[in-house]
N, C-alpha and C positions, 0 to 999 in steps of 0.2 A: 592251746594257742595263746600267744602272750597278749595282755591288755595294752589299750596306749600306754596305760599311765609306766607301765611294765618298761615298756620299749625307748619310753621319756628316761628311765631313770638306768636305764643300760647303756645308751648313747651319754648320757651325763655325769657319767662314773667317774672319779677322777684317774682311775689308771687307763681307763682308753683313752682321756683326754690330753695327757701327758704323753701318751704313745704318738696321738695324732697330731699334738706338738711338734713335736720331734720330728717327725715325718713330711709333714703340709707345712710350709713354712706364710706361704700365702693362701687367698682366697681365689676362687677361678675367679672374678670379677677383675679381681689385680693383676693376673697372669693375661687375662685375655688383652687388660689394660696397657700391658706393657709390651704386648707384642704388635698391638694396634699402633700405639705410638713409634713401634720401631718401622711398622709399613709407611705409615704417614710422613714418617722422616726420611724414607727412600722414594715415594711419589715425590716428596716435595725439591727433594733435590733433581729429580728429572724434570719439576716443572721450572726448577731456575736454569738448568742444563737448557730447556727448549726456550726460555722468555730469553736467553742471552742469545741462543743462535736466533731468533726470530728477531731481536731489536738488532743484531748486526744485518740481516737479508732485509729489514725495513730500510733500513740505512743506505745500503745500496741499492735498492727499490727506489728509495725518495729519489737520489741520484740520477735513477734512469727516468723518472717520471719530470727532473724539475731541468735537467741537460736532453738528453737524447730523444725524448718523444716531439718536444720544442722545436730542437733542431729538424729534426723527421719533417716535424708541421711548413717549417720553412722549406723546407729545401723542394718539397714537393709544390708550395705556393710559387716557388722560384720558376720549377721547372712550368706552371700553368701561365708565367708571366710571360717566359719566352715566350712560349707558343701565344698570347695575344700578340704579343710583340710581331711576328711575323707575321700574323692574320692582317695586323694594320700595316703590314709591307704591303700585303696583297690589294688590301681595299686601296691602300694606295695606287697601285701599279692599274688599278681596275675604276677608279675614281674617274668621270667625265669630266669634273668643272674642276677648278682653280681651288672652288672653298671647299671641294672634296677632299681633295687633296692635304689641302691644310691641318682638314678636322684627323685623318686619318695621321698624319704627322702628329700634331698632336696628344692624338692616343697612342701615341707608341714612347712620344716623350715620356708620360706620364707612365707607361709600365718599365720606362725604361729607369727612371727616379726610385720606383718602389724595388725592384729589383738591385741596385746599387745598395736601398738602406738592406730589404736582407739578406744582401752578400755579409756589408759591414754587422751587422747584426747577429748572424752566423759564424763570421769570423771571431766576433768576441765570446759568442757562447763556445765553440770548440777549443779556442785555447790551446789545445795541444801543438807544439811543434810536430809531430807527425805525422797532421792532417795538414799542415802548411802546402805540401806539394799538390795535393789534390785542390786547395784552395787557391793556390795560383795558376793551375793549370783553366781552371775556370775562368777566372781572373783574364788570364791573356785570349782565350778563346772567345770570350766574353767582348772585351773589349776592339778584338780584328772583328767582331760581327760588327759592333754596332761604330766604329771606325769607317767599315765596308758602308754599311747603311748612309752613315752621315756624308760619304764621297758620293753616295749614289744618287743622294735629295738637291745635294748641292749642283751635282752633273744634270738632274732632270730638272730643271725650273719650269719647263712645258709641258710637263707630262709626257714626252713621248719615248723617254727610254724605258722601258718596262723589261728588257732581258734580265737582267739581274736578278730581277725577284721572282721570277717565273720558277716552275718548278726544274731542278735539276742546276737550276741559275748560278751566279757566285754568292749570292745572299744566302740563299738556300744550302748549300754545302756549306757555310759558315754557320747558318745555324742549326746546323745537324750537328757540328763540331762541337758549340756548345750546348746542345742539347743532350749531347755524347759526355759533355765532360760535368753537368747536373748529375746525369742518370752514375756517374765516376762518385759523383761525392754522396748521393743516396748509398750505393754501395759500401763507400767506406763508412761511413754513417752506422749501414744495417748491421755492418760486421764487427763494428765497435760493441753498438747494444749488444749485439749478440755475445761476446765477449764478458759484458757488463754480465747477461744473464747466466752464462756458463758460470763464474764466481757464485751467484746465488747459488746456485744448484750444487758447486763442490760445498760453500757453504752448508746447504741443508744436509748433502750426505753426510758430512762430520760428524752433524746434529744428531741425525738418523743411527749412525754407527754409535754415538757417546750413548745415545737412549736405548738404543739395545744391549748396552752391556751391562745398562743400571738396569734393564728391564730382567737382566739375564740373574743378576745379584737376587732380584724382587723373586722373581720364580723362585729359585733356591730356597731362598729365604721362607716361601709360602708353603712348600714340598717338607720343611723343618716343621715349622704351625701345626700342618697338619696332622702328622706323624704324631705330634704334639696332641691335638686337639684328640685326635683319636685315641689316644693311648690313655689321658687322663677325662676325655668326658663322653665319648662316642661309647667307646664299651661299655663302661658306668653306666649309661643311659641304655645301650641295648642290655642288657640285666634285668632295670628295671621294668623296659618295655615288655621284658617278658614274661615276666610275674605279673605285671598286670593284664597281659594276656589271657593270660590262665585265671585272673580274676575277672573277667568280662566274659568270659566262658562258663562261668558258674563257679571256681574253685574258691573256698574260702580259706582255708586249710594252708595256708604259703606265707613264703614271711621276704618279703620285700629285701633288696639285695642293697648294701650302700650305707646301713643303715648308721658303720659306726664312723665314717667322715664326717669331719666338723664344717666341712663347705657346703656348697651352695645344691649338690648335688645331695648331701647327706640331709639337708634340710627339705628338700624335694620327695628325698625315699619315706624320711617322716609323716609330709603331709598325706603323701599314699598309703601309708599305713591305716593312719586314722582313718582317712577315707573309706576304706576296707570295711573301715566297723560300720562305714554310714550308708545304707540301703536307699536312702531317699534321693541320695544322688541321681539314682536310677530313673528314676521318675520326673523329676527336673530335665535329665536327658530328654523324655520320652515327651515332654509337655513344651521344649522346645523344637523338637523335629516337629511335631503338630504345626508347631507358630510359623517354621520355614512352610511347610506345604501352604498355609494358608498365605502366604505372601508372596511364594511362589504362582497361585493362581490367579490373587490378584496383578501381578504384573503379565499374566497371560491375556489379560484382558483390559487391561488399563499404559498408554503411553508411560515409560519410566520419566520422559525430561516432564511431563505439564501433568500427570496424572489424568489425562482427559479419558474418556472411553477411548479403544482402538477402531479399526476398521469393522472388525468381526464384528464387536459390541455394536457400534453403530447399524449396518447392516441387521442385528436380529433388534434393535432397537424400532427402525424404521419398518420392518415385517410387521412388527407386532403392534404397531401405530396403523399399515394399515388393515392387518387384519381382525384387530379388535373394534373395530368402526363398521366392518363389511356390512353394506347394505344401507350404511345411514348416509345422510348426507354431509357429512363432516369431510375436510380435505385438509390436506397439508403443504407445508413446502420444504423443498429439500435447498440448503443453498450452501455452493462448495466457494471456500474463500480460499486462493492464492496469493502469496505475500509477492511485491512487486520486485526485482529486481533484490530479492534478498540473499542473491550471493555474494553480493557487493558486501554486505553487511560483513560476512562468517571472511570474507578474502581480505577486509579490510582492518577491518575488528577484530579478528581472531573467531574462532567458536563458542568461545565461553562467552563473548558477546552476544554472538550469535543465537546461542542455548536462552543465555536472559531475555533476549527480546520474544523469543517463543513463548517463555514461559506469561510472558506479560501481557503477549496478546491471547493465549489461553484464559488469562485472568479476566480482559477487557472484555471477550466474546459471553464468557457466563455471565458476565455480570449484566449485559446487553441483554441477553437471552431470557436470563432469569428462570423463572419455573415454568414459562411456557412453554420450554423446546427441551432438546439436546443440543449439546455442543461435542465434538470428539474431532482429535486430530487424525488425519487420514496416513501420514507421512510427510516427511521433509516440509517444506512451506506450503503444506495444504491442509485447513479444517474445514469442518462440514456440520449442521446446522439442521433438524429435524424442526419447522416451529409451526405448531396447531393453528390454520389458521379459521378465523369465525366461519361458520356455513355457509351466511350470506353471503354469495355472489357477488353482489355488487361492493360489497366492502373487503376482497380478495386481493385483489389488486395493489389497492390503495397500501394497505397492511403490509404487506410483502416489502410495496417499494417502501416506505417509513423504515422497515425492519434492518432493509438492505443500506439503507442512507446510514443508518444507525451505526452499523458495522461496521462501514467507511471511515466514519468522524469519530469512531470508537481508536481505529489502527492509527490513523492519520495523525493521532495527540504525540506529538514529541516521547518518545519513551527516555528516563535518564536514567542512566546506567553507570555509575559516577560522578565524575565531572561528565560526562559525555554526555552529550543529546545525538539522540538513534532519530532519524525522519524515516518512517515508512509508510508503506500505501499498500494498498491491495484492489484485488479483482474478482468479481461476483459473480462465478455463474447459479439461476435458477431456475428450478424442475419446479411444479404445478403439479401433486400428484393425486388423484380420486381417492379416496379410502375405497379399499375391497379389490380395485380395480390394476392397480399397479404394481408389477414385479420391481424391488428394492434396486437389484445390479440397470435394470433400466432407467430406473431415476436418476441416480448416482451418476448412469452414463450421459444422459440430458444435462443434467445441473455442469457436468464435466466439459461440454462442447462448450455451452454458453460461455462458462466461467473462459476457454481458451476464445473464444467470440471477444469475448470482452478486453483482454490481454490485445488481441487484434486490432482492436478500435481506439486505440491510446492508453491504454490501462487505469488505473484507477476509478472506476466505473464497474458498473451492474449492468446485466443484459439476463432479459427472460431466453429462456429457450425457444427456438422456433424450427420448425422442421426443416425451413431455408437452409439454417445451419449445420445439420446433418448432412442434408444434400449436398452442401460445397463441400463438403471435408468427403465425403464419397468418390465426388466428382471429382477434388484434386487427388485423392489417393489414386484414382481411375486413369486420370492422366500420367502419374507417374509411373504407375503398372506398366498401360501403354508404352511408355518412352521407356523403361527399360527393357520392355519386349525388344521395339523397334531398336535400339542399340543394339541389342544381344543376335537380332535377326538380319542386320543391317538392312532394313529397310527404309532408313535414311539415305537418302542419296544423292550423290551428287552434282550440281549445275555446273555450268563451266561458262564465265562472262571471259569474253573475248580480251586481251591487251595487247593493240596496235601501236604499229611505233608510226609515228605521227609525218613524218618526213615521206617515208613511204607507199604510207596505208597499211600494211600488209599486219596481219595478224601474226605475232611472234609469240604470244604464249595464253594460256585461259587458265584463271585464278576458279580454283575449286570453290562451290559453297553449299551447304548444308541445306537440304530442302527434306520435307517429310510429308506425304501425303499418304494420311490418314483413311485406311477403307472407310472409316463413318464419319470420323470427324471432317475430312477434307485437306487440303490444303492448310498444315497447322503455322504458322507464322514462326520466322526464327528469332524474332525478340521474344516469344513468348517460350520456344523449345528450349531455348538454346542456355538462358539464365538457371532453368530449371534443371539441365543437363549438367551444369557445374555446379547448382546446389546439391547435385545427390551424387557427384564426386565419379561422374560415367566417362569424364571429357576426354582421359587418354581412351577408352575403350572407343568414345565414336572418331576422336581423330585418327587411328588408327584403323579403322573402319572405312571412312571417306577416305584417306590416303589408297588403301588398299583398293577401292575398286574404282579410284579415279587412273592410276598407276596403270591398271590393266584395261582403263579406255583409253588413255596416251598413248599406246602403246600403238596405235593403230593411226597416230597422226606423223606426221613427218619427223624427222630426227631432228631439225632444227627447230620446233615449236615445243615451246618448255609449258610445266604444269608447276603453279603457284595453289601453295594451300596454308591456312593459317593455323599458328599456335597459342593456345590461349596462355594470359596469366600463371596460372597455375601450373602448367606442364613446365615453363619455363624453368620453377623451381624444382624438378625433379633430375636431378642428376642421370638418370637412366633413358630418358627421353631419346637424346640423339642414337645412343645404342637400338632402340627401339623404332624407330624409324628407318635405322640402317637398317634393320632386319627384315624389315615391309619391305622394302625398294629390293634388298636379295632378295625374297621369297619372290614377289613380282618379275625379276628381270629387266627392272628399272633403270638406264643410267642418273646417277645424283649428278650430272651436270646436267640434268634437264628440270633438275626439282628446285624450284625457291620456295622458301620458308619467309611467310611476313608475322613479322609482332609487332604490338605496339608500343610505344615509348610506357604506356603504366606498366606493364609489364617489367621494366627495366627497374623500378624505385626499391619492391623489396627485398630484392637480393642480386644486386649486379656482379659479382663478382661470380656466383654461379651459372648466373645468366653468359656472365664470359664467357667462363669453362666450355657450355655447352653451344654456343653460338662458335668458337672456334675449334670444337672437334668435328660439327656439321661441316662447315669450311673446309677443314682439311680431308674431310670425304670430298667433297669436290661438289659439295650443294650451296648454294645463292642463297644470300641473308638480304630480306628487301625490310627495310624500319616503314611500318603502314602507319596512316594518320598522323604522318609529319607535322606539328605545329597546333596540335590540340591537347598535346599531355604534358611531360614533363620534358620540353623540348632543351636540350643541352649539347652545347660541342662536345662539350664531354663523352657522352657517347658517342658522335659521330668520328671525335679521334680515335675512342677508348676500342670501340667493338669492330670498328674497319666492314661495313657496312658494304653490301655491293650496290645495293640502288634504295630509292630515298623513296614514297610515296606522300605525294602534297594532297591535306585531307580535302575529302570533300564539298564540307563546307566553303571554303575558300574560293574553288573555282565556282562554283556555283553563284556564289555574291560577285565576282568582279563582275558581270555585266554592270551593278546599279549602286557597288560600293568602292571608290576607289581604296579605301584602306588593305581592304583585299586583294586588290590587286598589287598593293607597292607590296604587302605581304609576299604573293606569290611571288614576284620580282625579286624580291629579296632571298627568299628561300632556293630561288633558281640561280642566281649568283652565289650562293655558298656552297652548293650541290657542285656547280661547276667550277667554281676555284679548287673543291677537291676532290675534281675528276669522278665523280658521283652521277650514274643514271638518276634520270628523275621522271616518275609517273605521276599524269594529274588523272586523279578520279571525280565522278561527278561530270562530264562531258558532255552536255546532252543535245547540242546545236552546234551547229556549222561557225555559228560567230566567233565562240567562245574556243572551238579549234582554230580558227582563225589566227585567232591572238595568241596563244599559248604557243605556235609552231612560228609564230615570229618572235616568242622572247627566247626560242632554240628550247625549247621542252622536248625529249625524247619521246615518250609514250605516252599514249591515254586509254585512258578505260571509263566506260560509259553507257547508257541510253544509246547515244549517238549511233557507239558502235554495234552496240548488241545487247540486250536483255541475259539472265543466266537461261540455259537453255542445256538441254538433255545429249549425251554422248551422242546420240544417232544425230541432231542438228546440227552437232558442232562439224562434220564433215562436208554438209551440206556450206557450212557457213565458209569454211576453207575454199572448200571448190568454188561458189563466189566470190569470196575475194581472189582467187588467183585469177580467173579469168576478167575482174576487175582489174588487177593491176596487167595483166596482157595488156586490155587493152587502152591504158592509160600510155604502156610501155610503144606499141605500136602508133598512139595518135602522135605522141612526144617524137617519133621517129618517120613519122608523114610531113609533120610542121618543120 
């Protein structure tokens, strides 16, 4: 077997070196070099290929953002002006005095002024001559409205002509004209942009098509490399891997392959050589797998971000605190700290923010702790806190809270992380454990409530453990059990409050509502079920539930008495709702002309356009949309044009104050003139006295629902309730027919 020194001077001979001259022109450093540069200058031409198609689609982007979205914002303000515009026909035409009338003229001036600037204003933004037609057409429709209008104020000086503006009127078909010729120039509007955006899109395909043919050149080009790479260093290297194979196996007896290349590969087979001769390698090997196991096991047992002990560690940490004490009178406490609100931190900050502020409050808690406890991170934004505390009794307490204050003013110090200043807080739960006496996972679970105790109570605060605290988190998990039993069993069930139409007496339909009584609990209240029912995400299971077996006690009342039941927030957002409901009323044998759906206006804020969708496929099943708690949420015309409502419900606060608040009543008054300018049922809720129906059925209120007329009451009452009132209204119908 040849020596190095052998192998040095066979490799350095000047005839191999002149052979490998000749042969190797360059170094693979240089060849990899030069094929690297050639990739680099085919990326970089695909990314001047894509920054050129991208600053031209910015170009026409900026376009449709600084012309066509502009426009869009007017023409739609346009179309919201009309429609006041004729609202203040209405108050007009509906105005009592003289300076009603004025004000109402007035308000229509003034949308009539704002409307003219975003015509002109619209007109100069579009520009194009072949939008002129649709903007004239406006234009004239616009103008015979408010022409019509100006003849009408000028003919009514008394107030007393009001046909005109009435619905179906000449006003009215004047401004459906131009509402017709708005909703003309939104169109051509939408189909411009859209035009605008079809251009981006051929745009980007070009882009798309020019980069896949550089991308196609790049392939080719890397399938060559390889070929390359392979042919001059892959095989070369699998040779030598293989020799060293057989030297790792024990063979010493080989002679490394490569050896007489002057590159970078020949200089590799070299140092392998020598290597061969050197046995101690082995051992080096052998004394660093040792160093991975041992640092391997410390990370088995030790956090990788803060180095703190782990869970496990902690756990036989605290075993062995109280098992090495059994029998004396020594005691300890366990205290689990959660960082407040520190995802705000990792969402805000990033993680590596996030990570330094861990590692900082790992630092702050040892150095608090010192050598009289443990400290160890539990996970995510929770450590935990073993600290001895004195045997005395009476000095227990005191120590603990000092300890806990401690840890507070420790977290609470501005952490800087940069320039940055990190503000964080945390929350203390603590366990009181006996030495000898207390199993570990039970401490940990004690310190664990309080610390969620404390999170409950404002946060940033300490709370000892108390058995109270177990008990509520028992006793809400118990109620929750409970309630999803009672969903899943339908033992929720449902009441039926009477709604009379007011004119009449007569009962015309009963508004379903949720009632649960509990074999132990009792009667459980629906503020208290019902919040809780949407917190654990049950609410289509139970309104599908109360729909279902209120459907099949309707079903037993007259064909003309309709069944009202309500939808919450949430279902509103779920696209599948109304399918789902259909489904209930087929399975039932329900007609949907007998079922009203009430929401309420919150309901409508986070997503009205789905709310749309789904309030007008209910409709076109042929179900009644009633809007409940009129004039307490986010009350807008807007939706009372937008969703085409069948009946309005005025909250019940409102009728309840007019006896001792006039504001609420000019309220109601109010809300009862707009209801009836557009042809809108309206129910007042909250009824609970003959006065108060008094008055409501003389400002022409169609229905109410009430005390007055009936408490919620069980399917079997509601028949009984029926059959009095009709032989009530007999004999209302008989005295009326005596006199």
């Amino acid at each position: 077997m040849p020596s190095p020194s052998q192998v040095s001077a066979q490799v350095n001979a000047p005839g191999v070196s002149r052979k490998l001259g000749s042969r190797l022109r360059f170094s693979i450093r240089a060849r990899l070099t030069l094929f690297i540069m050639a990739f680099v200058g085919i990326i970089i031409a695909v990314a001047i290929i894509s920054a050129l198609a991208l600053r031209s689609a910015n170009q026409k982007t900026k376009e449709a953002d600084q012309k066509w979205l502009p426009a869009t914002a007017m023409l739609a303000e346009m179309a919201d002006l009309i429609g006041e515009f004729r609202i203040a026909e209405g108050y007009r035409a509906l105005a009592p005095t003289l300076k009603a009338r004025a004000q109402a003229e007035s308000f229509a001036s003034d949308r009539r002024r704002e409307i003219q600037d975003l015509e002109n204003k619209y007109a100069a933004l579009a520009g194009s001559r072949s939008r002129r037609t649709e903007i004239d057409s406006f234009r004239a429709a616009w103008k015979a409205y408010y022409t019509s209008h100006d003849a009408w104020v000028r003919a009514d000086a008394d107030g007393a002509l009001d046909a005109p503006a009435t619905f179906n009127g000449s006003l009215d078909k004047l401004y459906k004209t131009a509402d017709a010729a708005v909703d003309r120039l939104i169109a051509a509007n939408k189909a411009a942009a859209h035009a605008q955006a079809e251009a981006v899109d051929q745009l980007a395909t070009e882009s798309v098509n020019a980069a896949i043919a550089v991308s196609a050149v790049s392939f080719l080009f890397a399938i060559w490399l390889l070929i390359r790479i392979r042919s001059q260093i892959i095989r070369p290297l699998e040779a030598i891997t293989h020799a060293l194979s057989k030297l790792a196996a024990g063979s010493r007896d080989i002679r490394v392959p490569e050896l007489c290349r002057t590159d970078e590969i020949g200089a590799m087979a070299q140092a392998f050589e020598i290597f061969r001769t050197n046995a101690l390698a082995l051992e080096q090997a052998h004394e660093a797998t040792r160093a991975a196991q041992d640092h391997a096991h410390s990370l088995a047992r030790h956090d990788p971000l803060t180095g703190l002990p782990n869970r496990r560690v902690f756990s036989a940490e605290l075993q062995n605190v109280l098992d090495g004490a059994r029998g004396a009178a020594a005691q300890c406490s366990v205290l689990i700290i959660g960082l407040d609100r520190f995802k705000r931190v990792n969402d805000l900050q990033g993680h590596q923010v996030g990570d330094m502020v861990l590692c900082e409050v790992a630092r702050r808690l040892k150095k608090v702790i010192g050598q009289n406890g443990t400290v160890a991170r539990l996970g995510g934004d929770e450590f935990a806190i073993i600290a001895k505390d004195d045997p005395k009794q009476s000095a227990l307490l005191s120590e603990t809270r000092d300890l806990a204050s401690r840890v507070l003013d420790a977290i609470r110090t501005p952490i800087k992380v940069g320039e940055r200043s990190i503000d964080i807080d945390a929350s203390v739960g603590i366990a009181a454990c006996e030495a000898g006496s207390n199993d570990p996972a039970i401490a940990l679970h004690a310190a664990d409530i309080a610390m969620y105790q404390a999170k409950c109570d404002g946060r940033g605060t300490f709370r000892f453990f108390e058995q109270s605290m177990d008990d509520d988190l028992r006793a809400q998990a118990s109620l929750e059990a409970d309630l999803k039993e009672a969903v899943a069993k339908e033992h929720i069930k449902p009441y039926y409050q009477p709604l009379v139409e007011i004119r009449t007496n007569r009962i015309c339909g009963f508004e379903a509502l949720a009632r649960w009584n509990h074999p132990d609990r009792g009667f459980v209240p629906p503020d208290l079920f019902i919040p809780l029912v949407e917190q654990l995400g049950l609410m289509p299971q139970l309104t599908s539930s109360i729909l279902g077996q209120a459907c099949r006690d309707a079903k037993r009342w007259p064909d003309d008495i309709f069944l009202s039941v309500n939808i919450s927030p949430s279902e509103l957002r779920d696209p599948l709702v109304s399918s789902r409901l259909g489904a209930i009323l087929a399975q039932n044998g329900f007609a949907p002309n007998r079922l009203e759906v009430e929401i309420t206006e919150t309901a409508l804020v986070s997503n009205i356009e789905t709310a749309k969708s789904i309030l007008t496929t209910l409709q076109s099943a042929g179900i009644k949309i009633c809007l409940d708690d009129f004039g307490t949420g986010y009350s807008s015309l807007y939706h009372l044009r937008e969703l085409k409502f069948d009946k309005v419900k005025i909250d019940r606060s409102f009728v309840q104050s007019m006896r001792n608040n006039p504001e609420s009543e000019r309220l109601v008054d109010a809300i009862l003139g707009l209801t009836r300018s557009l042809n809108l049922p309206t129910v007042a809720e909250g009824i609970e006295d003959a006065a108060i129906l008094l008055r409501l059925a003389a400002k022409g209120c169609e229905f109410g629902q009430g005390y007055y007329f009936g408490k919620a009451m069980t399917a079997d009452d509601t028949k009984d309730a029926l059959l009095e009132r009709t032989i009530m209204q007999r004999r209302i119908t008989e005295d009326q027919q005596a006199a």
